[in-house]
N, C-alpha and C positions, 0 to 999 in steps of 0.2 A: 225785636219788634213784638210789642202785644199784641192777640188777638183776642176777640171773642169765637168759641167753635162748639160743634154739639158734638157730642159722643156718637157715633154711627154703626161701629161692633167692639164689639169686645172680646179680646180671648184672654190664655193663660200669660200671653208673656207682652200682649203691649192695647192700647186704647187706639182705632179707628176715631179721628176727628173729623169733620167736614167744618171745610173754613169758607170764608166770605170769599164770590164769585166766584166759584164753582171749584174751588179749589181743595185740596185733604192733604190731612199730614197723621203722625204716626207718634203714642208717646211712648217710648218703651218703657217697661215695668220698674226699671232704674231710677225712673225722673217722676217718680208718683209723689216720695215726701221724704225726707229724709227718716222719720221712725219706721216708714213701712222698708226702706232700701237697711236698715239697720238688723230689719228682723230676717230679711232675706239672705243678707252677711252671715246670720246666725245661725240658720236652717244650712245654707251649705255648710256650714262648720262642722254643725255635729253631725249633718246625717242623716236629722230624722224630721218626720215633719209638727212644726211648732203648733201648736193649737190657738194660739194668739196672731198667728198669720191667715189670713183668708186672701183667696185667691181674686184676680181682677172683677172675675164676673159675678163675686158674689158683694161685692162692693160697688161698683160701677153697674149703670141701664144706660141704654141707649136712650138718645134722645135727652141726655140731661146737658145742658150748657155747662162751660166751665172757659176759665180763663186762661189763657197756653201766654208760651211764651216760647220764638224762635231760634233752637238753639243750632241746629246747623241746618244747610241743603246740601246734599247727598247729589251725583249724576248716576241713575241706573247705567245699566248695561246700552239700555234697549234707546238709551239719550234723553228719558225724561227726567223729573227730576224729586227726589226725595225729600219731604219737609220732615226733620225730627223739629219734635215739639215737647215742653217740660210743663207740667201742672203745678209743681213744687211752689209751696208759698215763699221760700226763700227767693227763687227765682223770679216769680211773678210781681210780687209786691216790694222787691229790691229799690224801689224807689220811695218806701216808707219809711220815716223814723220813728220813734216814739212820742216825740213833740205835734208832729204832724198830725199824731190819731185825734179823732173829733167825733162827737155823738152825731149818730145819724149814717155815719161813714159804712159802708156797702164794702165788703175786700173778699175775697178768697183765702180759706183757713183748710187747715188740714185734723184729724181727727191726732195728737199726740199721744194719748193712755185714756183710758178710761178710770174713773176716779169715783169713791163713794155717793159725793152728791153732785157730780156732773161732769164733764170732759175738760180735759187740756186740750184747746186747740194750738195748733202751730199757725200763727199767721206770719210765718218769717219776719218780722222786726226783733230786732235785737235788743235788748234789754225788756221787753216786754212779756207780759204773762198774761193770756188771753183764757179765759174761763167759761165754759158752756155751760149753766145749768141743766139739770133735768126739767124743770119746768118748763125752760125753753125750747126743748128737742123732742118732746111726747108727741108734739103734732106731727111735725117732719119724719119722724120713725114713723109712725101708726103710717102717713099717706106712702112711704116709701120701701114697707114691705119686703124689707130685708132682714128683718133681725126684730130682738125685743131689743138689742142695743146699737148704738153708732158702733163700727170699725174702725180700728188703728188703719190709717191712711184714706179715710175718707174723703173727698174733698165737698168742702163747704161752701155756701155762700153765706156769708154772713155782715149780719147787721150789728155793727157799735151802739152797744142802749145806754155804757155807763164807764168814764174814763178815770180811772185816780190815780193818784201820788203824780202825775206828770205823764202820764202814758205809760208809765211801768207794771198795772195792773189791766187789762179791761175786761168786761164783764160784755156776752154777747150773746143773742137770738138769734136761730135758725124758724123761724114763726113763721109759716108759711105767705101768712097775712101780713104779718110786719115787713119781710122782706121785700113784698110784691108793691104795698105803698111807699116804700122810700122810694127820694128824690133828691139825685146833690144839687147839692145850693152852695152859694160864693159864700159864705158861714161856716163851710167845711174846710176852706183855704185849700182847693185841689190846685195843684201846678204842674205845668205840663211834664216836668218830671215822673208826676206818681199818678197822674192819671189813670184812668186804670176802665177795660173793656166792663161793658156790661153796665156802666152806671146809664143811671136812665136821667134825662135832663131835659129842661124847656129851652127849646132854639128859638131862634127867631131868623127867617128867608130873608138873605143879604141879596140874591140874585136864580133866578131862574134859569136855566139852559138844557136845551135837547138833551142831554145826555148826565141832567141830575140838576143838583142847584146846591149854593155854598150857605152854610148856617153859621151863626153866632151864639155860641152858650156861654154860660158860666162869668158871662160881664165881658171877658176878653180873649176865650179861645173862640178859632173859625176851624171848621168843617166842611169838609164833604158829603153830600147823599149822594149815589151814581142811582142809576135810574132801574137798577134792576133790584134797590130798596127804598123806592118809593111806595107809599102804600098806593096798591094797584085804584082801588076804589078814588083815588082822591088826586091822582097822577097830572091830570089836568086841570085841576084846581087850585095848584101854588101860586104863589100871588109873594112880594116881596113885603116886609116887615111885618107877615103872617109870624104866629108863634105857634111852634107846635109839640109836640111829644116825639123827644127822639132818645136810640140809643146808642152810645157809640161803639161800633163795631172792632177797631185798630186803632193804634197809636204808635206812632214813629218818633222816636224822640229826638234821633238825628236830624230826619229832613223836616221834622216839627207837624206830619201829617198826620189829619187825626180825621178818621168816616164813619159815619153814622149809617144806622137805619129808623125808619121810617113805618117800616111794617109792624101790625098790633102784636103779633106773638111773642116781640121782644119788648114792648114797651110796657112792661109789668115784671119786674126783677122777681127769678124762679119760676117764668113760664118754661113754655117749653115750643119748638117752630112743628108745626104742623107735617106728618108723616105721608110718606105716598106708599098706596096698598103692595102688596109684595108682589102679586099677580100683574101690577102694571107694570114691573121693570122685565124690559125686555120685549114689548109689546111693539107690536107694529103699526104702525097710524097712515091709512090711506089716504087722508087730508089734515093737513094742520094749515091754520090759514097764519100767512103773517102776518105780525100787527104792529112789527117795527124792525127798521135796520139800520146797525151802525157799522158805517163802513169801518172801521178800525176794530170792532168786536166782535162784531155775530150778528143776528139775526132773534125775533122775540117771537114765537109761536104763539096763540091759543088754540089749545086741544078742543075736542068736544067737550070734556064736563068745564070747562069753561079753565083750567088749571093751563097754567103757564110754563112756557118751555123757553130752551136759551140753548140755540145750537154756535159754538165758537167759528169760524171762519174757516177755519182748517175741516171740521165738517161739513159745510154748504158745497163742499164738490168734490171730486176724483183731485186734482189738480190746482193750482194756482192759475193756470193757465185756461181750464176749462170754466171758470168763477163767470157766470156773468151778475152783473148786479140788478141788472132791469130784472130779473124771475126773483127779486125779492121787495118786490113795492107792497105797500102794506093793500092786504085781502087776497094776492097771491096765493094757492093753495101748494102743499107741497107731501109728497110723503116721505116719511121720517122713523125712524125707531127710539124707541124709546133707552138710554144706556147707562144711567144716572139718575140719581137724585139731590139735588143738593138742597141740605135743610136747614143750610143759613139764609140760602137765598128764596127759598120756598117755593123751587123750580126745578122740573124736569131739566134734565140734559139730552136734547136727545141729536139723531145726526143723519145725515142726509145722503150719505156712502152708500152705494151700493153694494157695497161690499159686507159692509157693517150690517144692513138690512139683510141680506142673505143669508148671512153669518152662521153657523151650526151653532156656535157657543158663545153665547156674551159676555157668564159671568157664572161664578162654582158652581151656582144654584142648576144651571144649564145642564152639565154634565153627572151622568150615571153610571154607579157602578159596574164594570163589564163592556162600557162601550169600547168602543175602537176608534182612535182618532188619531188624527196624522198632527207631527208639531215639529219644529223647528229647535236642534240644539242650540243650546245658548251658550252653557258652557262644561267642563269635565272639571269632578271636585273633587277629592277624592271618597268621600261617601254615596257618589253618584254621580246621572247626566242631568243637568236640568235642561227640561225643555219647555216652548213656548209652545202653548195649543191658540191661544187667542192671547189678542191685546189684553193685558191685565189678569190673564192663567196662566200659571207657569205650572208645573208637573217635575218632580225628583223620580227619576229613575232609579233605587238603590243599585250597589255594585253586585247585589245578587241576579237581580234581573236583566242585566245589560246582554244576556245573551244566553240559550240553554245549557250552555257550558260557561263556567267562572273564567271571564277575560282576565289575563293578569295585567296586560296595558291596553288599557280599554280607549288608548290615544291613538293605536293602531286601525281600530276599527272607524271610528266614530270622530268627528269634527265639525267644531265649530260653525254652524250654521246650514250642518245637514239636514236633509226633511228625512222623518222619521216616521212609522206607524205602530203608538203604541195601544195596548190597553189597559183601561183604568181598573188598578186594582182595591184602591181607595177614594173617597171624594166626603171631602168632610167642609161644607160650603160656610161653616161660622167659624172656622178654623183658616178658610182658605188655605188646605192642606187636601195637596192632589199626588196619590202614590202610583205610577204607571209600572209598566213592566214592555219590556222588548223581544221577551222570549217568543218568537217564533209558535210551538208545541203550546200556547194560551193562548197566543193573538187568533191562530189560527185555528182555536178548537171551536168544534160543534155543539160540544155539549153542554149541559145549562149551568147557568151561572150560580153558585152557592155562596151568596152574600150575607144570608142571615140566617139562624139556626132552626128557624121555625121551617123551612124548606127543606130541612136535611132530614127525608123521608127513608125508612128503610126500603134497601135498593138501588137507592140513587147513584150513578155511575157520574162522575165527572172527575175533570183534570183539578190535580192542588199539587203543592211543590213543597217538597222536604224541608224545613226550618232546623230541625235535629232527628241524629240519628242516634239513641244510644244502646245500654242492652236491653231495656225493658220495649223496647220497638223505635217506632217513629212518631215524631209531631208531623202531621202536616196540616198547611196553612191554605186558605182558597181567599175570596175577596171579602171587603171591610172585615178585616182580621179573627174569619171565621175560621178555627184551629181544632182538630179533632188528633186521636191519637189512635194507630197502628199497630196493637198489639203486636209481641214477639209471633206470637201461633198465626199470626194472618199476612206475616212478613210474603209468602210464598208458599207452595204447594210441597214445599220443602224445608226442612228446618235451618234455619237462618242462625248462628251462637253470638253470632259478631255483627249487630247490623251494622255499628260506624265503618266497617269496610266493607259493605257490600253498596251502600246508599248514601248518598253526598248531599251537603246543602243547594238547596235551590234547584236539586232535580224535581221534574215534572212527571207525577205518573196518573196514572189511572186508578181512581180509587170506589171503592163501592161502600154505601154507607152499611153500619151493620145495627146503630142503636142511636137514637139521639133524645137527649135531654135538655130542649130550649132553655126552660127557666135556673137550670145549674150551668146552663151553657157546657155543656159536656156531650162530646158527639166521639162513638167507636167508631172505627173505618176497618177496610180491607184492602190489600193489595190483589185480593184473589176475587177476582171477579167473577167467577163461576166455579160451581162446587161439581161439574161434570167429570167422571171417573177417569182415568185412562185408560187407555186402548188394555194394558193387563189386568185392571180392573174390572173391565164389564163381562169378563167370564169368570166364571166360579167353580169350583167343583165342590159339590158339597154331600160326598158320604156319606152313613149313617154313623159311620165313624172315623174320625183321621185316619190319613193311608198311615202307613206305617214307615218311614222313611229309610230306603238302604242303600241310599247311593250319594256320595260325596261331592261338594261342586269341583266342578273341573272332570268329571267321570264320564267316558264316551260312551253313547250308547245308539243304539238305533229303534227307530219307531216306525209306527204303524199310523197313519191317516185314518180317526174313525169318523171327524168329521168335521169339516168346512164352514168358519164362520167370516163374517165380514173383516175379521182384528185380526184373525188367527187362525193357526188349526188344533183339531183339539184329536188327541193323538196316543196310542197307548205304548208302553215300552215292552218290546220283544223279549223273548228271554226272563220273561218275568211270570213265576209262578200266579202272581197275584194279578196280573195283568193292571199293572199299574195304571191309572192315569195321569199325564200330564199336556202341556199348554205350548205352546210354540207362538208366542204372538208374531204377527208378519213381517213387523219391523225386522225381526229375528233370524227370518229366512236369509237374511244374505247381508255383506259389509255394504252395497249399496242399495241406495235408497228405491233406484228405479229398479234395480233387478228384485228384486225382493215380491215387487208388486207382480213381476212378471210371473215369478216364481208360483207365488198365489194361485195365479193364474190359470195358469198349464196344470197344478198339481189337481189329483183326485181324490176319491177319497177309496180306499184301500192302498194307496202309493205305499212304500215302502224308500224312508228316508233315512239312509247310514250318517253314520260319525255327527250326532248330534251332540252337545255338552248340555249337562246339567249344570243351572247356571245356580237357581234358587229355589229354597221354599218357604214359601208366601205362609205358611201356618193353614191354609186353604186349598193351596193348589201348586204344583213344580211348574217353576217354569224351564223350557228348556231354550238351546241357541243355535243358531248355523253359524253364528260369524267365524269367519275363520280366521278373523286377526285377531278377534277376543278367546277365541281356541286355542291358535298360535302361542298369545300371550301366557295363557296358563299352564300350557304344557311345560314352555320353558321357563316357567316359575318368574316372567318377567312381571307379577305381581305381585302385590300386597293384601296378608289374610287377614291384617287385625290396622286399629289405627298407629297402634306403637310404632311398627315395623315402615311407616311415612316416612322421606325423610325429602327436604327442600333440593329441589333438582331435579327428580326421577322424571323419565319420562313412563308414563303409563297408559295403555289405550283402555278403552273403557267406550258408553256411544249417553248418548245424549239421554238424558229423563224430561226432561223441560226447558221448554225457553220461553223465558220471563224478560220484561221490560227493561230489567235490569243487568241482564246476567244469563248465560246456561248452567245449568246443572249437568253434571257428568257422574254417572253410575259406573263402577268399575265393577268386574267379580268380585267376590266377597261379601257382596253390600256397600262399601266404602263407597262414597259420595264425596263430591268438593263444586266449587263456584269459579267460575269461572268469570269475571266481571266484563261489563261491558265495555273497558278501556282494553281488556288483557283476548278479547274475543279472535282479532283478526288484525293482521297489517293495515288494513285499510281503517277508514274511519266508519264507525257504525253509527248509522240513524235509526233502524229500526233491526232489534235481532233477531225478526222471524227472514229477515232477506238475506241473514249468512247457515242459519243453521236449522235444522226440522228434528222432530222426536225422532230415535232411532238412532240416527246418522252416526255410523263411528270413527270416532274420534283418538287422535294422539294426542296427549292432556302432560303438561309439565307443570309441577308441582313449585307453585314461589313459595307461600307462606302455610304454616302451618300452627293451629293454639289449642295444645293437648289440653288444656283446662277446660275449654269449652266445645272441643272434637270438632275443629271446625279446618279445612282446606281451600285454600284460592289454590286458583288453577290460571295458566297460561293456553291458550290453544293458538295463538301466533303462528302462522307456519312458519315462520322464521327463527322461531323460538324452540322449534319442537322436533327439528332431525337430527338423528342420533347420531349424522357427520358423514352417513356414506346413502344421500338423496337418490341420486342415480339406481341402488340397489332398490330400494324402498322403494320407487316408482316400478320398477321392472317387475318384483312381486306381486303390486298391488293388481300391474295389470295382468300378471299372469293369473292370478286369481279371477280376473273377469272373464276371462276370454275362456277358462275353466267353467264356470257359472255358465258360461253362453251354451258351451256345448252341451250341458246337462240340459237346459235349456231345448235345444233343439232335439237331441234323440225324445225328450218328452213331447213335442211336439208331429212327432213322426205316427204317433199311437193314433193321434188323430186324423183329420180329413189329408188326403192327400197331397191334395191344391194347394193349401202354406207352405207344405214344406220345401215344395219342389220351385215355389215361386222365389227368385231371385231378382234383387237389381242388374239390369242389363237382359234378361230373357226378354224374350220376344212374344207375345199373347194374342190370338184374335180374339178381337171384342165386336161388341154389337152396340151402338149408341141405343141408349133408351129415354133419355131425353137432355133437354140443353137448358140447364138452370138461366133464371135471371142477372145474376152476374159472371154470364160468359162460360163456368164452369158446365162440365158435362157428366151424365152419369152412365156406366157402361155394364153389359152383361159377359159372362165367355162362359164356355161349357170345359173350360180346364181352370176355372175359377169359379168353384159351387162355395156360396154361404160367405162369401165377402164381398164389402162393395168397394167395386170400381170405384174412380173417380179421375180426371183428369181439368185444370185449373185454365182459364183462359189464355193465360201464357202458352200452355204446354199442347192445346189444339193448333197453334200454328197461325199460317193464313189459311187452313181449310175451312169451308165449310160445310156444318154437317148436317143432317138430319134423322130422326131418331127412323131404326131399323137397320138403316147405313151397314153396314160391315166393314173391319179396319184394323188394320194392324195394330199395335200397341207397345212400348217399351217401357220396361218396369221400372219406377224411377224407387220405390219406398214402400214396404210391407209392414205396416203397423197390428201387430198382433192383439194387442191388449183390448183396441179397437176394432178390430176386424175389417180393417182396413188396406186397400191398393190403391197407391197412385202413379200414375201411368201419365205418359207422355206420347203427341202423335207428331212431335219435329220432326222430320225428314233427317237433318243432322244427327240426328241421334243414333238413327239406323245405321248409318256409313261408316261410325266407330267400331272399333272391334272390340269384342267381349273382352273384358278383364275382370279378375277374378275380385270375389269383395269379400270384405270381414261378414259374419252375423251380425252385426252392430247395427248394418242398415238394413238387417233381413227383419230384425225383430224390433226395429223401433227405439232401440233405447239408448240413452247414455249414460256416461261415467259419472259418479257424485263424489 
């Protein structure tokens, strides 16, 4: 089937058509002309790109007519249905010979080479050689502002001015003015074989009818007008053996059906139909009045600016069911949205759905980079998910994004007509090319969206996701494919040799802008989001001159307390002529995390602390350690002094330097360092690694891999991965060391007020209520508890009631040191048990880490 259609968009690989009554079809880049499908054969060949090929949209405008021809329909997924359509003059004009061609004749040509004094066109007849002067192309170029020349694959309308040898030569104008005056006439001998769309002809009304009326051209073809191309102005002025200016729209050569229109935009060959503003699609109309309906099509709107709408039947309700036809007699008002344009017919499309009207998204143009929008799987390819957001948006999940970890069968997760919530990482609306993402750690971040380079402000903190990792750093990528790179030195607060094993594709981090260059599009990043010191950092010592260094790591020593800071204690070494100083940060006091704190605590300053190790020096300052598993370790040389001496396997304890989004760092004696990744962290699964591990914390670290070229260590901390085969021993030490720590612990605590120490869980206290908080809890005094506070929690008051001065027994439920804290209990039950003896554990508040 021929049609006439207008070009609607254009991209790189096919032609948007819009065809008569409201219909569109699609030409891919294949079916443009046989020279331009030759040159494209030719580019993939070699490789590279030809300079004689120009791309669709620098050839092709919207809004030009051109003549298609049907070459298949297609059924979508979603059950509508696909028109492919061919421009190719081989195909279009298939019903032309060379005897047939006639001056005056009107056909569709295609641009073949460009030639000294004018073009080869292709007008698909065989034995024919069709020739375009320049003479005749200077206007059409100049109005059509592509080029100083025509394109190979151009398509033409063109006018026969001059036929010879028999049709084997002809000579033809693209004259903007010659082409718009021509008119076929029965002196061209058209037959309904070669008929052909777009010619413009004098009909003459054989009969009038509601819904169009039947024409007669050309001495003995009949035609059709349907009523939604009649010219509007003139619609009720048909009258039968009237003659009028028509142009014919289709031709069917099977069923012999051939439809015209009637409207002026096409009755002038190389106009063009009348355009609707871009801001009107998508609009909402609170009244449209009707002004016709056909019960077998639809319904005719006029809008306010007086433009005419065409909603089909399947929009006028929810339902088949819910249709009534009375709420569409004509002047009827209705409201309606606007969801199309068709500019064959020179009419809105609009629809009457509530649904549709409500709609978040009607069309690309709707949706923005960053949103969040929920869509319907349609199907699993293997380059992605596609999913439906709206009627006519469809959105490609890549297989990078289908989840914050790389799904290997992504069939598992996801199915066929699940509702999904993604967001939009791309939205290119002339492209109708939508890239979403399903990762969780992006749908769900807060922080601002980095779409375009000009926003990439130094400072700027937001999520982007790894595209490569190699040695020079990373790329990462954020939305509309703004891509920045990661220096090696900003990998982490630690030197990183190897990022391809420490950082994966399509991980999601946190990144901080450090430099950006819009117009080169060149943006540095960082993984290190604050340049705040560590806890060994923020003390210094700084001499007049370097200490002089005489003691080896691993060497015990003991110190002196000179003086208490928030990180640490800063401390001098006994025994020493020079009265050294050095640093004890507090992580250091102790293998756990909470005792350490305690430790802090209780300590003063002249204390006197034996069997410390010398762990490091800083070039500024020693540091020294209490851990006694890091002690332990060195004594018995279950360490390593250089990187040589590494080998894949070793178990070695060492405690935490950092932990990063990706990974901990584990510091061992010596200095040595390794990585510990986020998959290799813990048996269980990790989402965030500040919720498995904190600075300090020490650690047993097993050594997988190791790359002497770039001094670089992965690490295991598994606990399954990481006992040296007799658990049972290792636990029993680890707690005999606590329960060691505690006692130290408490004779420290004896030096002070008496009342803590003598307070136990299970003693028995008189208190004095002093008042009865707002939720139920109460707060208590005693004269054998000076300088802490009571407290007792709504539960633990009972069914008494109290009021403040009261006097009352008390039973110790928990003595929080750190806090200065008792809490106590007045159940009557509690009294009636008999004392049993308890660990310090619950005297002093703390637990195991």
């Amino acid at each position: 089937m021929l049609l006439l259609g207008c070009i609607k968009e254009v991209t790189d690989y096919e032609l948007a058509i819009s065809l008569p009554n409201g219909l569109s079809g699609f030409v891919p880049v294949t079916q443009i002309s046989d020279a331009y499908s030759k040159l494209l054969t030719k580019q993939v060949a070699q490789g590279e790109l030809l300079e004689e090929l120009n791309s669709l949209p620098d050839i092709f405008s919207p809004g030009t007519l051109v003549r298609c021809i049907v070459t298949s329909i297609e059924k979508r997924d979603d059950g509508s249905r696909s028109v492919k359509l061919s421009i190719d003059p081989k195909k279009v004009n298939k019903g032309l010979n060379s005897t047939a061609l006639a001056t005056g004749m009107l056909l569709s040509g295609s641009v073949l080479s460009v030639e000294d004094h004018g073009y080869l066109i292709d007008i698909g007849v065989t034995g024919t050689h069709a020739f375009l002067p320049h003479q005749k192309a200077k206007n059409y170029i100049k109005a059509a502002k592509k080029g100083p020349d025509l394109k190979i694959g151009q398509n033409l309308n063109c006018l026969i001015v001059e036929v010879k040898n028999e049709g084997r030569v002809v000579c033809l104008s693209i004259d903007r003015s010659e082409v718009a005056a021509s008119i076929a006439t029965e002196r061209q001998s058209w037959a309904l074989s070669n008929l052909l769309p777009g010619l413009v002809v004098k009909a003459q009304v054989l009969k009038v009818a509601p819904l169009g009326m039947k024409v007669k051209f050309l001495s003995y073809f009949t035609g059709i007008v349907d009523f939604m191309h009649m010219d509007p102005e003139k619609s009720m002025s048909y009258s039968p053996d009237q003659v009028v200016k028509a142009c014919v729209l289709s031709v069917h050569p099977t069923s012999r059906a051939v439809r015209l229109t009637l409207r002026p935009p096409f009755l002038h060959p190389g106009g063009a139909p009348r355009q609707l503003p871009s801001q009107c699609m998508g609009a909402v109309l609170e009244e449209a009045t009707v002004k016709a309906f056909y019960k077998q099509f639809g319904a005719v709107f006029e809008l306010d600016d007086g433009i005419l709408a065409f909603a089909r039947l399947k929009h006028l309700s929810k339902t088949r069911k819910s249709f009534k036809p009375g709420a569409f007699k004509e002047g009827c008002k209705h409201k309606c949205r606007i969801i199309d344009y068709s500019l064959m017919d020179e009419m809105c499309i609009v629809s009457l759905k509530h649904q549709i009207i409500e709609a978040q998204f009607l069309q690309y143009q709707d949706i923005h980079t960053g949103d969040v929008v929920q869509g319907k799987v349609l199907s699993l390819k293997p380059i992605g998910v596609q999913v439906k957001v709206a009627d006519g948006i469809r959105g490609l999940v890549p297989s990078l994004h289908l989840s914050d970890v790389i799904l290997k069968q992504p069939e598992k997760k996801y199915n066929v007509g699940d509702e999904v919530k993604c967001r939009v990482l791309e939205c290119n609306p002339e492209g109708k090319k939508l890239i979403l993402t399903l990762k969780k750690s992006l749908i769900q971040s807060k922080l601002p969206v980095l779409s375009n380079y000009e926003d990439a402000k130094p400072g700027l903190i937001t999520h982007g996701f790894v595209v490569c990792a190699r040695e020079f750093g990373c790329i990462v990528k954020f939305y509309n494919d703004v891509k920045g790179l990661v220096p090696k030195n900003e990998l982490g607060s630690e030197p990183i040799s190897c990022p391809d094993k420490v950082f994966y594709e399509g991980q999601v981090l946190k990144v901080m802008v450090l430099k950006c260059e819009p117009q080169q599009e060149r943006l540095l990043l960082s993984f290190r989001l604050s340049n705040k010191p560590g806890p060994e950092d923020k003390w210094k010592c700084t001499p007049k001159e370097k200490q002089e260094v005489k003691y080896q790591i691993g060497e015990i020593v003991d110190v002196k307390i000179l003086k208490k800071k928030d990180n640490g204690l800063e401390v001098s070494i006994l025994e020493d002529e020079d009265n050294v100083v050095a640093w004890i940060p507090r992580l250091h006091l102790s293998d756990f995390v909470a005792t350490a704190k305690l430790l802090w605590h209780c300590l003063q300053e002249g204390d006197v602390l034996p069997r410390v190790m010398y762990l490091s020096d800083k070039g500024e300052h020693i540091i020294l350690s209490r851990k006694s598993a890091v002690i332990s370790a060195v004594q018995e040389e279950q360490v390593v002094r250089s990187f040589s001496e590494i080998q894949p396997g070793m178990l070695l304890t060492g405690y935490v330097r950092n932990v990063m989004p990706f990974g901990v760092f584990v510091e061992f004696p010596f200095g040595v360092t390794g990585l510990a990744p986020k998959v290799s962290m813990s048996d269980k699964f990790v989402t965030d690694t500040k919720d498995h591990f904190v600075v300090g914390q020490t650690v047993i670290a097993k050594v997988m891999s190791i790359d002497e070229e770039k001094q670089r260590v992965l690490l295991n901390l598994k606990v399954s991965e990481c006992s040296s085969g007799d658990s049972a021993a290792e636990s029993f030490a680890l707690l005999n060391q606590y329960f060691k720590e505690l006692k130290e612990i408490r004779n420290l605590l004896r030096r002070g007020e008496p009342s803590i120490r003598e307070l136990v869980p299970g003693k028995r206290v008189p208190v004095v209520v002093q008042a009865v908080r707002e939720d139920g809890s109460a707060l208590f005094s005693s004269s054998s508890v000076t300088g802490l506070t009571v407290t007792a929690t709504r539960h633990h008051l009972g069914d008494k009631n109290i009021a403040p001065g009261e006097k009352r027994k008390a039973f110790v439920l928990h003595v929080d040191a750190l806090r200065s804290e008792v809490y106590v209990s007045l159940r009557e039950e509690l009294f009636k048990q008999r004392p049993k003896r308890v660990s310090m554990c619950s005297v002093l508040g703390i637990c195991v880490f």
